[in-house]
C-alpha positions as CSV (number, residue, x, y, z in Angstrom):
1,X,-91.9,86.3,-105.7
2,X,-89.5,87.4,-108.3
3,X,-89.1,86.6,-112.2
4,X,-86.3,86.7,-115.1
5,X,-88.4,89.1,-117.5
6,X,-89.2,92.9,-117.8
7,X,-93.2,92.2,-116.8
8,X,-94.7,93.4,-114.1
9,X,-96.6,90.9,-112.3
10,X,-99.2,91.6,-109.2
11,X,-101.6,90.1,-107.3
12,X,-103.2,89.4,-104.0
13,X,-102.6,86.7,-101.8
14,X,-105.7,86.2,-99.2
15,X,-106.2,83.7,-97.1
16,X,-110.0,84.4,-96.4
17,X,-111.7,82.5,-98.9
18,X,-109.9,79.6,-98.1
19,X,-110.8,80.1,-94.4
20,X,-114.4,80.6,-95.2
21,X,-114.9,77.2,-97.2
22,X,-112.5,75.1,-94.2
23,X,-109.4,74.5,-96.8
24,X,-106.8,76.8,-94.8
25,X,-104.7,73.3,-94.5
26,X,-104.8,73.4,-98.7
27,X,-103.8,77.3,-98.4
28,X,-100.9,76.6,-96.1
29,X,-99.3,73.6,-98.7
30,X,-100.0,75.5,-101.7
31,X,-99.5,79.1,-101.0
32,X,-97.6,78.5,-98.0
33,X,-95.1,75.7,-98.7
34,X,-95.1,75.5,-102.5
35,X,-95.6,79.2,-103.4
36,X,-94.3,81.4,-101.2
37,X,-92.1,78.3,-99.5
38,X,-92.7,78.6,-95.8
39,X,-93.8,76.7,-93.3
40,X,-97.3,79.2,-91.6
41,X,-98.0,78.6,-87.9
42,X,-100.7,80.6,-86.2
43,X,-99.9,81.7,-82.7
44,X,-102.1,82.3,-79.6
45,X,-105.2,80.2,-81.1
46,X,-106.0,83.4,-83.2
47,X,-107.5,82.2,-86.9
48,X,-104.9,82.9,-89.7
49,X,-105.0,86.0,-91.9
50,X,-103.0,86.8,-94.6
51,X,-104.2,89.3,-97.3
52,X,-100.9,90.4,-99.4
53,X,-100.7,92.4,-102.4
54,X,-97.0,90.6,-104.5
55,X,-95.8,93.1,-107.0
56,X,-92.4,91.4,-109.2
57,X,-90.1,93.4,-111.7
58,X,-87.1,92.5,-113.2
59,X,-85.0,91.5,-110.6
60,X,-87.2,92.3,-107.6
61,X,-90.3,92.5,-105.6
62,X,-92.0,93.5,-102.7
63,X,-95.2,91.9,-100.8
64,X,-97.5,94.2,-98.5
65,X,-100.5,93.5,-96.2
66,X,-101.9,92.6,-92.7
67,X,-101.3,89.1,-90.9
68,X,-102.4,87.8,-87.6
69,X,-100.2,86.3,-85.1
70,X,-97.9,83.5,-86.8
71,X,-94.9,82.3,-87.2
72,X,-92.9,81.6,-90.5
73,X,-90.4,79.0,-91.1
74,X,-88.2,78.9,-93.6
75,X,-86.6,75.3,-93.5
76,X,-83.9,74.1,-95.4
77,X,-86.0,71.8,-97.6
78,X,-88.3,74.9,-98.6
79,X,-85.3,77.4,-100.0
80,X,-85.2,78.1,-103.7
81,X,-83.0,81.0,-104.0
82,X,-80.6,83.0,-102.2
83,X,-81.6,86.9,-102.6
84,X,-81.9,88.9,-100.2
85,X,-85.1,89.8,-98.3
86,X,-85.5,93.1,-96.0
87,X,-88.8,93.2,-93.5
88,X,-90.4,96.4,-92.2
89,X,-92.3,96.4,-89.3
90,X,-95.0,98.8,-90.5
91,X,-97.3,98.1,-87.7
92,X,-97.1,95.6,-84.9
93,X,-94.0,93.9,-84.1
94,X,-92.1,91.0,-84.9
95,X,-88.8,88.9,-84.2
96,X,-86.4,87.5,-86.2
97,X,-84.0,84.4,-85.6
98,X,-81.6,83.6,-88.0
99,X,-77.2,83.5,-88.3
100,X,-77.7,82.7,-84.7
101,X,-78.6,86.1,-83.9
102,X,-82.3,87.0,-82.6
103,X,-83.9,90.7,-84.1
104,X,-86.6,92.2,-82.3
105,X,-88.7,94.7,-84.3
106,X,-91.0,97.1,-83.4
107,X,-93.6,99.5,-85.7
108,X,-90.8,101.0,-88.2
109,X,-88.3,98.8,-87.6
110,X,-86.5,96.8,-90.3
111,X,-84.2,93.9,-90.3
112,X,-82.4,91.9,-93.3
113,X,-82.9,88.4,-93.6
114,X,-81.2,85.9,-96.0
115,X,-83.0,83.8,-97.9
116,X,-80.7,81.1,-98.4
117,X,-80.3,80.0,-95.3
118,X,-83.1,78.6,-92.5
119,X,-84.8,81.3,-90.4
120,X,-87.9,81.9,-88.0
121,X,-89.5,85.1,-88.5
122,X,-92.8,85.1,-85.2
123,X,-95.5,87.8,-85.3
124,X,-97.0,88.1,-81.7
125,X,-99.7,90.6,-82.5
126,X,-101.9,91.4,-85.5
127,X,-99.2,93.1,-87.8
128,X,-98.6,94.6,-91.2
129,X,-95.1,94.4,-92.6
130,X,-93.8,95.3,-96.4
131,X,-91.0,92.5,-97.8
132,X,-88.7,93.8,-100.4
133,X,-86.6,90.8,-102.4
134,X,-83.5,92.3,-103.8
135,X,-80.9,90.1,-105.8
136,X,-78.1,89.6,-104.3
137,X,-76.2,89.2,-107.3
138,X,-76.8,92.4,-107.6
139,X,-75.9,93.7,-104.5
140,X,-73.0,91.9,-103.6
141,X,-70.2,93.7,-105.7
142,X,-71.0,96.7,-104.0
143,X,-71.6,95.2,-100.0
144,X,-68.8,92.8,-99.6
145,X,-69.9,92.6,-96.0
146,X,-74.0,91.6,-97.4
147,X,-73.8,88.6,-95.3
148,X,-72.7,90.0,-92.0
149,X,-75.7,92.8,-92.3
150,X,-78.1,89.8,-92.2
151,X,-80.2,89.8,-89.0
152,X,-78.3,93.1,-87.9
153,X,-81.4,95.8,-86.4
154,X,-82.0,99.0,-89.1
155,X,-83.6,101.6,-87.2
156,X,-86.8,103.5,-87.9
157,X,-85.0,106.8,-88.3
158,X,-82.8,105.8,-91.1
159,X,-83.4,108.0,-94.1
160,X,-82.5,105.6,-96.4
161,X,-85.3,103.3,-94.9
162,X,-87.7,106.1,-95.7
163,X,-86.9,106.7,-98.6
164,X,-87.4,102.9,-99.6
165,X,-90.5,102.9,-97.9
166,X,-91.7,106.0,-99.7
167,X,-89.8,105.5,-103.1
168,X,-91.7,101.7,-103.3
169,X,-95.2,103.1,-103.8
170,X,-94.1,104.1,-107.5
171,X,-95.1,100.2,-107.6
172,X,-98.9,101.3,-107.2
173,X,-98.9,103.7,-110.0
174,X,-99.6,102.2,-113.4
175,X,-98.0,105.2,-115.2
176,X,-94.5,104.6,-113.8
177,X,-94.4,101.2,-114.8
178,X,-95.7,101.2,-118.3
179,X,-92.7,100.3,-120.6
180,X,-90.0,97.7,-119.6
181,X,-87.6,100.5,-119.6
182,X,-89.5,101.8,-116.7
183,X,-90.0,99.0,-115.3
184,X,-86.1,98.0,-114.7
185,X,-85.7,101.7,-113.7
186,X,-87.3,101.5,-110.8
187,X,-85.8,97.9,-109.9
188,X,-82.8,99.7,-110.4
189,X,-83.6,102.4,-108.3
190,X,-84.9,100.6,-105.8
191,X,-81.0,98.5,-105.4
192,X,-79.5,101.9,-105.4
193,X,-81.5,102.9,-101.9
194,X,-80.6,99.6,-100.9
195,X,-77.3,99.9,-101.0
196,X,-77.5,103.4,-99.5
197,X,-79.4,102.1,-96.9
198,X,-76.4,99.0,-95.9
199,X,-73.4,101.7,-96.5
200,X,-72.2,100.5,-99.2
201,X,-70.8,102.3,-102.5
202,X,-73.5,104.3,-104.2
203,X,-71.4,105.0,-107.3
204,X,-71.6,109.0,-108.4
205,X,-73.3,107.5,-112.2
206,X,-76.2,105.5,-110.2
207,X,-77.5,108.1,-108.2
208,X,-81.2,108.1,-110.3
209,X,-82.5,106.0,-107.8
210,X,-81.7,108.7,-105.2
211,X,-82.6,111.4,-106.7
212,X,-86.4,110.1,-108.2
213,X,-86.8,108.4,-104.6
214,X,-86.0,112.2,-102.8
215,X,-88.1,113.5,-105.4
216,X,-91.0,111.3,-104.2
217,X,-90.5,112.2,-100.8
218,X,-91.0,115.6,-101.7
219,X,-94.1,115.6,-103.7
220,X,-95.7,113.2,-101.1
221,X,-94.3,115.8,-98.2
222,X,-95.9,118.6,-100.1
223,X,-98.7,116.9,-100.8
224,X,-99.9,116.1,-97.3
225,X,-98.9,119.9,-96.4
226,X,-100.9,121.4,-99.4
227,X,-103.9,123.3,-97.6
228,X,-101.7,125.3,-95.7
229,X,-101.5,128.6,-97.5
230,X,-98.1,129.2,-95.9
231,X,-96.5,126.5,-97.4
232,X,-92.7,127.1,-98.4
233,X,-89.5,125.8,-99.6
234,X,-87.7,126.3,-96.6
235,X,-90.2,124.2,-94.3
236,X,-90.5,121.5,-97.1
237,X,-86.3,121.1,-97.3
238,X,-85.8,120.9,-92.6
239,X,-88.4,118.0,-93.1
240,X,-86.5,116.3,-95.7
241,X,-83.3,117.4,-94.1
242,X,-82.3,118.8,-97.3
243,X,-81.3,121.8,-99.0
244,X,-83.2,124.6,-100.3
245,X,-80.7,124.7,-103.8
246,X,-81.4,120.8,-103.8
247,X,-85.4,120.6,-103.8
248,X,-84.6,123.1,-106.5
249,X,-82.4,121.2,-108.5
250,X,-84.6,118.3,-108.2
251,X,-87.9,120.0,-109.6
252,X,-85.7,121.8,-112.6
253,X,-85.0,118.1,-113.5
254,X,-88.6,118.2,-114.2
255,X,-88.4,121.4,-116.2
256,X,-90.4,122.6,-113.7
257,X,-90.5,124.8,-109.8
258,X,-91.2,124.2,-106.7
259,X,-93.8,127.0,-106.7
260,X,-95.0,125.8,-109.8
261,X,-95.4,121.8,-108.6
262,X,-97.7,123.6,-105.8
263,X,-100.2,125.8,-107.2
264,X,-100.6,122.7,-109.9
265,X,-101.2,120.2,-106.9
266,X,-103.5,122.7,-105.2
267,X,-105.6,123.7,-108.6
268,X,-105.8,119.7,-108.7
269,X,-107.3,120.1,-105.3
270,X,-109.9,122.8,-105.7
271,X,-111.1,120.9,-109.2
272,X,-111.5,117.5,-107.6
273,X,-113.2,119.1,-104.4
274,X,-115.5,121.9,-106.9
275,X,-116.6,118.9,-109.0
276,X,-117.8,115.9,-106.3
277,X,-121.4,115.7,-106.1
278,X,-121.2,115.4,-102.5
279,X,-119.6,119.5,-102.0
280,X,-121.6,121.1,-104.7
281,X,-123.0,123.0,-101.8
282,X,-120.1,124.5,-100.2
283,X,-119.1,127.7,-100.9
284,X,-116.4,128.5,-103.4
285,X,-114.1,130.9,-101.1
286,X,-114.2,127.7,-98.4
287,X,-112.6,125.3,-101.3
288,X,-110.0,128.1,-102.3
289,X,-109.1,128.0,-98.7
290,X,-108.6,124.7,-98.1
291,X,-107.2,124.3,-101.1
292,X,-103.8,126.4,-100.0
293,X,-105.1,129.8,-101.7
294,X,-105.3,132.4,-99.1
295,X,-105.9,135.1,-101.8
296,X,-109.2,134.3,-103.8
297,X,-109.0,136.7,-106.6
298,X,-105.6,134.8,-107.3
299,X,-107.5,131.5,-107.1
300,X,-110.2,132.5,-109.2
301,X,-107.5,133.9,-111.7
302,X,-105.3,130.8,-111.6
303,X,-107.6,128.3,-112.0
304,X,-109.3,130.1,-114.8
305,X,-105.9,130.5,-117.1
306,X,-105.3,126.5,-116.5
307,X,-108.8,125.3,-116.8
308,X,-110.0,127.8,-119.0
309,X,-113.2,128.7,-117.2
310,X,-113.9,129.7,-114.0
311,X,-115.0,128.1,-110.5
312,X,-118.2,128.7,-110.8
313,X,-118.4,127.3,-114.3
314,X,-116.9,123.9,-113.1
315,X,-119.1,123.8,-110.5
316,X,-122.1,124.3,-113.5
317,X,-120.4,121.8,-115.5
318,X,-120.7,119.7,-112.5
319,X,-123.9,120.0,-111.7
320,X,-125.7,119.4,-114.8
321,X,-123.4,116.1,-114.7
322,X,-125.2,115.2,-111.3
């Protein structure tokens, strides 16, 4: 799942087109055995499902998507490296046995399992997990301890974890990953919250990954918040359990504001909303409002500096389009 160079490599892993032309026994030796190198057991009689999305940087990668009811083995024959792998539960449950130690996971859970030695990870229920391969040569000079973390319960509420979680879906933007140098940034990156996440040293001159993963957080935070017209700082930083002076710091590492982040995401808003065919008929002043802009002659005066007309003309614009 991982490779030596600065490519990014993706694709998707299904299983249904195998199940709909009766080869699932080919899926589970070549996917299964010789690709991903596990042995694939469905549970409960329930017909197997697998439908993954594999994304690989340098030193890294991560694998995302729904399964059925299984259980994977990873036998001794079957391991061909020893990085380390961390599983979150991000629906459904699972259980981990491995070390000698049994893991049970429930939505939002996460657990770390070594790859180079055997393991049983069982799925009970129709579940989606995310799988994040981190090297563990990597890893090891700052977690003496990595081995004794392995198969050790990581609660939901850890805000390291969520900040992995959220920080990981730079992997679905094409823009972030366009040179190599971005590329092994966000591998980087990516370490860095991993080793935040196991306690170990987060060295003062690596703390980009932190700081661009917290910056994430916040632009997805705001973003979900962005039709409330009361939106401020203050509520954005108790969310993140952060500091005012931090969110601030963070943006200005932008060469931009808070404020200014905002009105930007909420003119983004008001265009995409003003220009689909399907809300041509909606009024302006409802689109202002549910766009965050409680004051409409500020709206219309906004949106007309950055787009150089005004929300009626875009709404013209769009119509003749249609």
């Amino acid at each position: 799942m991982a490779h030596d160079n600065d490519e990014l490599m993706q694709f998707r892993l299904s299983s249904a087109p195998f199940a709909e032309s009766g080869q699932l026994d080919a899926f589970l030796e070549v996917w299964g055995r010789k690709m991903l190198r596990m042995e694939i057991e469905p549970l409960g009689g329930h017909p197997l499902r697998i439908d993954a999305m594999l994304r690989s940087l340098p030193n890294f990668a991560m694998a995302s998507g729904p399964r059925s009811p299984m259980r994977v083995h990873r036998t001794a024959e079957l391991i061909d490296h020893d990085d380390i792998l961390l599983i979150v539960m991000t629906g459904g449950a699972g259980e981990l046995r491995q070390h000698g130690r049994v893991v049970a996971l429930g939505e939002g859970d996460a657990v770390l399992s070594a790859n180079g030695t055997p393991a049983t990870f069982a799925m009970p229920t129709p579940s989606r997990t995310i799988t994040y391969r981190f090297s563990r040569d990597l890893l090891r000079p700052r977690i003496p301890n990595l081995d004794d973390l392995v198969a050790r319960p990581i609660a939901r509420d850890r805000q390291a974890l969520r900040l992995i979680v959220g920080y990981s879906g730079v992997l679905s933007d094409q823009s972030a990953l366009t040179t190599a140098e971005l590329r092994r940034a966000v591998s980087t990156h990516m370490h860095e919250l991993a080793v935040l996440l196991l306690d170990g040293k987060l060295e003062a001159q690596s703390s980009d990954g932190l700081r661009a993963a917290r910056l994430k957080a916040l632009k997805d935070d705001i973003l979900q918040r962005i039709a409330q017209s009361s939106l401020s700082v203050d509520e954005i930083a108790a969310s993140q359990q952060i500091s005012e002076r931090y969110i601030r710091q963070l943006f200005a590492g932008e060469e931009t504001t808070f404020t200014d982040f905002v009105r930007e995401a909420r003119l983004a808003r008001a265009w995409r909303m003003l220009t689909d065919a399907a809300q041509l008929h909606r009024p302006i002043h409802a689109i202002a409002y549910e766009s965050g802009f409680a004051d409409l002659s500020y709206f219309n005066r906004v949106f007309r500096r950055r787009f150089d007309m005004t929300p009626s003309d875009a709404r013209a614009v769009a119509r003749r389009q249609n």
